[in-house]
KOLTORLUM-837558 format. One record per residue (C-alpha): residue in one letter; y, x, z. Coordinates in steps of 0.05 Angstrom, whole numbers, padded with zeros to 5 digits, always signed. Example, Ala and Ser with C-alpha at 12.3 -4.5 7.8 and 13.67 -1.06 7.14 Angstrom:
2
A-00090+00246+00156 S-00021+00273+00143 
***
This chain:
417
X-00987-00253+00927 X-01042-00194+00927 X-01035-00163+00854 X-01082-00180+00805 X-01134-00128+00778 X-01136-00177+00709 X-01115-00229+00683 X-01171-00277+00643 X-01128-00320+00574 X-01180-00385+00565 X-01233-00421+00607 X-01280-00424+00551 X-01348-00398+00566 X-01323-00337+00541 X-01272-00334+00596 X-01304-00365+00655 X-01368-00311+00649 X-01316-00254+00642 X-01277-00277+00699 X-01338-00290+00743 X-01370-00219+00720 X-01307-00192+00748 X-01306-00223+00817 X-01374-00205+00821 X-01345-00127+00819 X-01291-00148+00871 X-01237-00141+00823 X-01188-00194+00835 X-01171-00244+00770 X-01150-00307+00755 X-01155-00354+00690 X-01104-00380+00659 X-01126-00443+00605 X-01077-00485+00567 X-01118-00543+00566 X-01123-00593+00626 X-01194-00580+00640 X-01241-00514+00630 X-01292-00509+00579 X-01251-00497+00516 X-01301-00515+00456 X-01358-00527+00506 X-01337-00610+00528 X-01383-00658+00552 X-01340-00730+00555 X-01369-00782+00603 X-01304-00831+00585 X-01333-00862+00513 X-01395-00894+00534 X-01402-00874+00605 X-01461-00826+00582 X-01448-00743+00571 X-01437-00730+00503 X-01431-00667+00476 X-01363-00662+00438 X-01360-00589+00421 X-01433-00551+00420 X-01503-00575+00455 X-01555-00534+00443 X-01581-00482+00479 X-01603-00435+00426 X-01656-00389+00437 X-01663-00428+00497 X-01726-00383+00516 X-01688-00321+00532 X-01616-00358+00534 X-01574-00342+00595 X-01542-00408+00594 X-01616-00436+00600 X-01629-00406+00672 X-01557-00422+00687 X-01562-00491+00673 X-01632-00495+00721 X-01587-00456+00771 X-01535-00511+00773 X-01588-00570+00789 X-01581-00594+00709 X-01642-00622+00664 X-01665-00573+00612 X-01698-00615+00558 X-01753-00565+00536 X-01772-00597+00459 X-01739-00575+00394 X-01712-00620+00359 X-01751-00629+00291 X-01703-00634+00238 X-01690-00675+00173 X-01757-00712+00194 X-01726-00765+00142 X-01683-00763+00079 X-01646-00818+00062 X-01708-00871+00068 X-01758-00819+00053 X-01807-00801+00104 X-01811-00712+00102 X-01893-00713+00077 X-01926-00644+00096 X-01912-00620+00015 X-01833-00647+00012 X-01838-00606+00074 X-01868-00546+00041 X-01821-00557-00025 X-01758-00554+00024 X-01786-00493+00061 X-01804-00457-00001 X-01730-00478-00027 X-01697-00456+00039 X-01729-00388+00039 X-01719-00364-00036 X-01639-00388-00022 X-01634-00338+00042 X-01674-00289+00020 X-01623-00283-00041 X-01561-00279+00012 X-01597-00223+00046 X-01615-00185-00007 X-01541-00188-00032 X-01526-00166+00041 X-01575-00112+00046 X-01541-00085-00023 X-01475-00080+00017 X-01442-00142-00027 X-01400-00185+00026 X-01391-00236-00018 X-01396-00315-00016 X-01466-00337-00014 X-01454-00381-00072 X-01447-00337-00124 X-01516-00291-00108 X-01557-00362-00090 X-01611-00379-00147 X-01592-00424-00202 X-01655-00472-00200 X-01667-00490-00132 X-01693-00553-00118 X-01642-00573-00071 X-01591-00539-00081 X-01536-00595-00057 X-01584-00600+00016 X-01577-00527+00023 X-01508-00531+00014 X-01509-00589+00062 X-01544-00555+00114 X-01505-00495+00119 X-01434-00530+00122 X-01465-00559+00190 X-01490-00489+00215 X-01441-00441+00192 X-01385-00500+00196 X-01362-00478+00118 X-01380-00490+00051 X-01427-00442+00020 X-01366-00414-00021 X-01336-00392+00033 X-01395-00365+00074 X-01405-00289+00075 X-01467-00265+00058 X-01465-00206+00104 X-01445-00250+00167 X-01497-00296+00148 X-01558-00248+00145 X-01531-00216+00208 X-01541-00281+00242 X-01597-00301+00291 X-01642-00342+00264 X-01675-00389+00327 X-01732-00438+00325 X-01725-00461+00400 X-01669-00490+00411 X-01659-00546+00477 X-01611-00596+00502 X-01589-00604+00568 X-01591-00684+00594 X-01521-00673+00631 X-01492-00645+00564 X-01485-00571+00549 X-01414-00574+00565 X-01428-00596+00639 X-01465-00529+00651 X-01409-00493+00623 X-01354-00518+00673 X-01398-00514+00729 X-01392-00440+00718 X-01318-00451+00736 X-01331-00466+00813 X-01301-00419+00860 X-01263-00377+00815 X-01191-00381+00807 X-01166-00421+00749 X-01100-00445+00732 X-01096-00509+00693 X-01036-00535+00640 X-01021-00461+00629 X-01017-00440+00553 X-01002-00366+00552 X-00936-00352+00500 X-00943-00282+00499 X-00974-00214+00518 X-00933-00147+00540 X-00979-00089+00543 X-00929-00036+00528 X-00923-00007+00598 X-00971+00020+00647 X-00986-00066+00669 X-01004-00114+00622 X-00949-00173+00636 X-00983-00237+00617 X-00918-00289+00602 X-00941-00367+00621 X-00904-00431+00613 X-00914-00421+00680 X-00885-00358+00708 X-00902-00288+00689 X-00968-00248+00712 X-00983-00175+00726 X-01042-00147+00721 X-01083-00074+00692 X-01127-00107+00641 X-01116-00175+00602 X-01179-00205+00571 X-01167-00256+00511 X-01212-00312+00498 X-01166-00345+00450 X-01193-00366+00387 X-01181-00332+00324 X-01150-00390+00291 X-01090-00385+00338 X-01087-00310+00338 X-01075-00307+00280 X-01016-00348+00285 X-00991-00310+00321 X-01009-00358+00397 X-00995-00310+00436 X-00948-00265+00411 X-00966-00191+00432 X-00913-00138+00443 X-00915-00091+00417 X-00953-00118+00356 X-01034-00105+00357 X-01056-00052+00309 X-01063-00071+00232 X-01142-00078+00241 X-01134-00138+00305 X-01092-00181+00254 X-01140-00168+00196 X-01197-00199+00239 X-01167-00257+00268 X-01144-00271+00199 X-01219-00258+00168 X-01255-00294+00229 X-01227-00372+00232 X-01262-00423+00254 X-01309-00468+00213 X-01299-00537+00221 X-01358-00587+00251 X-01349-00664+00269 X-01389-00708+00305 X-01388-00794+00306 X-01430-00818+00364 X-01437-00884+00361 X-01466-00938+00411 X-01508-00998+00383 X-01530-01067+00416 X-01593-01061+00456 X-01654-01056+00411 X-01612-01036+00346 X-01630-00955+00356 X-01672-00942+00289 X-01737-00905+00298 X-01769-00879+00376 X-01746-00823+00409 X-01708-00767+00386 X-01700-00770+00309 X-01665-00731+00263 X-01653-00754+00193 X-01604-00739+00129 X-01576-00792+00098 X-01587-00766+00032 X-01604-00697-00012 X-01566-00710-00070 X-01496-00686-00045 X-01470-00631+00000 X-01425-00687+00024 X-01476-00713+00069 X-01486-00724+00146 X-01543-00709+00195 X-01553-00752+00245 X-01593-00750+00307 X-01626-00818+00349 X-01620-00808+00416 X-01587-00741+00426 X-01603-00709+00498 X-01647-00773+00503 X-01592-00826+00510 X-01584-00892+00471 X-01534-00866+00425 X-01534-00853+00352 X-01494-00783+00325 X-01470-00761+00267 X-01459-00699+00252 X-01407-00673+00189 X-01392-00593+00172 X-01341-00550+00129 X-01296-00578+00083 X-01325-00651+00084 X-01314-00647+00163 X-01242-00628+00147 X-01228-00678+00093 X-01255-00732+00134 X-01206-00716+00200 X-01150-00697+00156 X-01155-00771+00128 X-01174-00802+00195 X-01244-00831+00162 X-01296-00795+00197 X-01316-00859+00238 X-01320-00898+00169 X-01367-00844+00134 X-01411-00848+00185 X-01411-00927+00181 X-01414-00921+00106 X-01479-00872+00103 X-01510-00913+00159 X-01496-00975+00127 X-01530-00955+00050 X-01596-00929+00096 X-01605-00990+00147 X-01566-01048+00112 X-01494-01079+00122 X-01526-01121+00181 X-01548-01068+00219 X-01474-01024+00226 X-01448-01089+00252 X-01497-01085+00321 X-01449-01021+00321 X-01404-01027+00390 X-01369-00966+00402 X-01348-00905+00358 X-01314-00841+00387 X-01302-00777+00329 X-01286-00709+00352 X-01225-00674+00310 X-01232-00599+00321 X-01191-00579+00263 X-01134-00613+00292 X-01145-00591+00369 X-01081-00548+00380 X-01117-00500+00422 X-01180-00487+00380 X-01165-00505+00305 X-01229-00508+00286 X-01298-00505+00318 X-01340-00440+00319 X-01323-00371+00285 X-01339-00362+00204 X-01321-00287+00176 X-01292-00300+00109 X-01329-00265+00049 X-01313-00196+00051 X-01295-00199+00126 X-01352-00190+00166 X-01342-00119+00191 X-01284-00150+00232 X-01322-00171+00286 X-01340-00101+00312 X-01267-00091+00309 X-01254-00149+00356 X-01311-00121+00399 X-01263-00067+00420 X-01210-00054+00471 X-01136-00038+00455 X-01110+00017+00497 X-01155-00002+00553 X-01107-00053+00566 X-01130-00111+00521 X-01190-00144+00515 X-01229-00193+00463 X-01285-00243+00483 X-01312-00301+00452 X-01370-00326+00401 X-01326-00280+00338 X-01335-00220+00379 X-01407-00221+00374 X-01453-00194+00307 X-01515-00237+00313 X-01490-00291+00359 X-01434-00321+00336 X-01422-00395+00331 X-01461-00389+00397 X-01455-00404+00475 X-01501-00347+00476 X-01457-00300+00442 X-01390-00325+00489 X-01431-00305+00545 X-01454-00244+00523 X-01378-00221+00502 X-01344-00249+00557 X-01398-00206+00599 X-01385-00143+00557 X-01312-00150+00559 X-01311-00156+00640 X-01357-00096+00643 X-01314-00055+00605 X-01256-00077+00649 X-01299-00059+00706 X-01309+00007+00686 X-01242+00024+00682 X-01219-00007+00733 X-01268-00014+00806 X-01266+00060+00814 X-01174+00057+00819 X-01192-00006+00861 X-01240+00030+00909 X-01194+00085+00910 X-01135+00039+00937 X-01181+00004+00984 X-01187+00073+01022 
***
């Protein structure tokens, strides 16, 4: 077997455009993923309803200058080009044009209070610096435990403002995750293959599989910070005091999703619809008619509620709950089918997108860098303004396999001769 110039640890999106970058350089690579399929948090499931949902993240955001968007054209897949127009109802309230402006105005004193706290230098939780008297205060809170994927009191208020803020954001019609995998073609992945540990203590990197053992110059890690810093895989010798600091201040948030299927004719409202089911608690669910334009109703829970509700296996109940008190205890029984998502439980993710912890948010920069020009980090934590985003696993996994590149084409070249 021809030795490898790297080896590539996940077939997230993170991985996959790292390991295709670095074909594209003639280096030779391989992925190794412990999951049956490739993908990682990107997962669109045809099994539940015979329709592509979107288990882990489907939107393309910033779909006007996204790479994923042109990818997904390249690929033959249907880029739905409207965003979507959200909390267009709350609870049984129609959004007027002045609730509208009230929840604007609220929105924009609450995150102009993080940033300012930000721009001050305080990494602190955005709780404590948010004003006392906003109007709602609980559909803030709401709102960002499905964006961030935590709780205000645990978001920081530096990672926050350092965020991307988009207004287009798309859908693809074969499901997000579809145009992740298709990435995948051609290059050489290795299924069923969790990686146990990493040796970069001598000249190689020696990449130990339940597998077999791989040798290779440069190792880049797509793993997600959750099981980093558990120590899955185990580096030898042990990373530098800074690596474990930022898996340990960069875990994943958690976000759940209950689509469910209804009897023909049972869909409330036309077309794509997005609604909250109420403003009055932070313990609330948004839920979107006909996501990706299918017949299927999803909800959509964030932070700790998410969490609760998986721990205690009731996320499909929740949703039938809040549905139920907004359309009526004869409507949620047209319901047919229910499938949840449990990302908190997922042994290979632990959670679903990255979320620096107050106090934490210079750790991404550190992740952002190489150790020894052996080991590499990609993946959405890696990235300052991206994060939490397909966008900002591409752009890392892309950095990451440049940097390889540059170390390692011209020794390749050299060896060709």
């Amino acid at each position: 077997m021809a030795p490898l110039d790297a080896v590539v640890v996940g077939a997230g999106a993170a991985g996959l455009m790292a390991a295709q970058e670095l074909g594209r350089a003639g280096l030779a690579v391989r992925v190794v993923e412990a999951r049956g399929r490739v993908g990682g948090r990107a997962w669109t499931d045809h099994q539940p309803f015979g329709l592509p949902i979107d288990r882990g993240c489907a939107w393309l955001h910033g779909a006007d200058r996204n790479p994923w968007t042109d990818s997904a054209r390249r690929h033959g897949f249907a880029v739905i080009e409207r965003s979507p127009d959200w909390q267009q109802w709350i609870g049984r309230e129609r959004v007027t044009p002045e609730l509208r402006r009230r929840l604007d105005a609220d929105w924009d004193r609450a995150t102009e209070a993080i940033a300012a706290a930000a721009r001050a230098g305080r990494d602190v939780p955005a709780s404590t610096v948010l004003p006392g008297d906003l109007e709602f205060r609980p559909l803030f809170d709401a709102v960002m435990s499905w964006s961030m994927g935590v709780d205000t009191s645990d978001l920081s208020t530096v990672d926050f403002t350092a965020s991307e803020d988009v207004e287009v954001n798309w859908a693809v019609r074969e499901g997000l995750g579809s145009v992740v995998a298709a990435v995948a073609r051609g290059l050489d992945v290795v299924l069923d293959c969790p990686v146990t540990a990493i040796d970069w203590s001598g000249a190689a990197v020696r990449v130990a599989t339940t597998r077999g053992t791989l040798d290779c110059r440069a190792v880049v890690v797509t793993v997600p910070t959750t099981l980093l810093a558990r120590g899955e895989p185990r580096f030898v010798p042990a990373l530098p005091a800074a690596y474990g600091e930022a898996f340990a201040g960069l875990p994943l948030g958690i976000a759940n999703k209950v689509f469910l299927e209804l009897e023909p004719g049972a869909l409330p409202y036309q077309g794509m619809v997005n609604f909250v089911a109420s403003a009055d608690t932070a313990r609330t669910v948004s839920c979107t008619v006909r996501p990706a334009g299918h017949d299927l109703l999803m909800c959509y829970f964030g932070g700790r509620h998410a969490r609760d509700l998986e721990h205690r296996g009731a996320l499909a109940d929740a949703a039938r709950e809040a549905l139920g008190d907004l359309f009526g205890a004869d409507w949620t029984r047209r319901i047919r089918r229910v499938t949840a998502t449990a990302w908190a439980g997922d042994p290979w993710a632990r959670g679903a997108y990255s979320a620096a912890r107050p106090g934490y948010a210079h750790c991404r920069r550190v992740l952002a860098r190489p150790v020894a020009e052996r080991v590499f980090f990609a993946g959405d934590a890696c990235t300052v303004d991206t994060f939490g985003e397909i966008r900002g696993a591409w752009a890392s996994g892309v950095d990451a396999a440049r940097r390889v590149t540059a170390l390692l084409a011209p020794a390749s070249a050299s060896e060709a001769r």
